[in-house]
N, C-alpha and C positions, 0 to 999 in steps of 0.2 A: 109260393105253393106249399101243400103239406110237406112237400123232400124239402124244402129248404131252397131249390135250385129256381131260379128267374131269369129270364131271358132278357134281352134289352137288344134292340134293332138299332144299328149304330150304320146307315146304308151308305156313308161316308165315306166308310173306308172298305167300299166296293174297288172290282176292276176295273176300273172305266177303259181301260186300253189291253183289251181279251182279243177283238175283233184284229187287232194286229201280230203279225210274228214275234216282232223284236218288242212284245210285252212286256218281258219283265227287265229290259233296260228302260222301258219309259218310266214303271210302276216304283220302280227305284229309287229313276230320278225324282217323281211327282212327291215319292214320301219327304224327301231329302227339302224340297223346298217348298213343302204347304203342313208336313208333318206336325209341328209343333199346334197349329191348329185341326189339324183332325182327329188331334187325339186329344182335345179336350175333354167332349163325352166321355171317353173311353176310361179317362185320367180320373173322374168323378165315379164311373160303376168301380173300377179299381179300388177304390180307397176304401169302400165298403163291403171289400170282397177280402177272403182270406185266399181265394184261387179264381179263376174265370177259366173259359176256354174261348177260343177262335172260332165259328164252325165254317165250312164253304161244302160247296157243293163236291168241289174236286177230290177224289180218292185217294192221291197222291201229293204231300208235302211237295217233293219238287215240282208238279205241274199248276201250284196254286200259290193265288198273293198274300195267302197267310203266311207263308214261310219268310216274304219280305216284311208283312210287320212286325215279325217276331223278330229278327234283325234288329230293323231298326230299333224298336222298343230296347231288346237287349244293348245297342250300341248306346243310344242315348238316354235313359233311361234306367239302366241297368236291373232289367226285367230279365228273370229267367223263367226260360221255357221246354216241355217237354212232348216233342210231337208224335202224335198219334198216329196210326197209320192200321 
């Protein structure tokens, strides 16, 4: 775009497990052992990017699965992040 700023729909790394209580020990676990491939995409806009951000629906950092990719990404990865709110 003329700002410079482009979007990239990456629907992979959606919640797939919302409709449950104990979501974010599933979404945890799911990153933990399919992670290195969902973030292939992710790994590709990255490289091209001097920042990105996350976006979701949810208002709040702690009720949303962006706060576990950023995790993860920081754990393994060594991506730092700065959440919005």
């Amino acid at each position: 775009t003329r700002a410079g700023i482009g979007y990239v729909s990456l629907p992979e790394l959606g919640n797939l497990f919302l409709a449950y209580p104990d979501w974010p020990a599933r979404y945890a676990e799911f990153l933990e052992r399919a992670g290195p491939l969902l973030f292939d995409r992710l790994a590709l806009v990255a490289r091209d990017a001097s920042s990105f951000a996350l976006l979701c629906a949810e208002k709040r950092v702690a009720d949303c699965h962006r706060r576990h990719l950023a995790e993860y990404l920081a754990k393994h990865r060594g991506w730092a992040f700065t959440h919005i709110e």
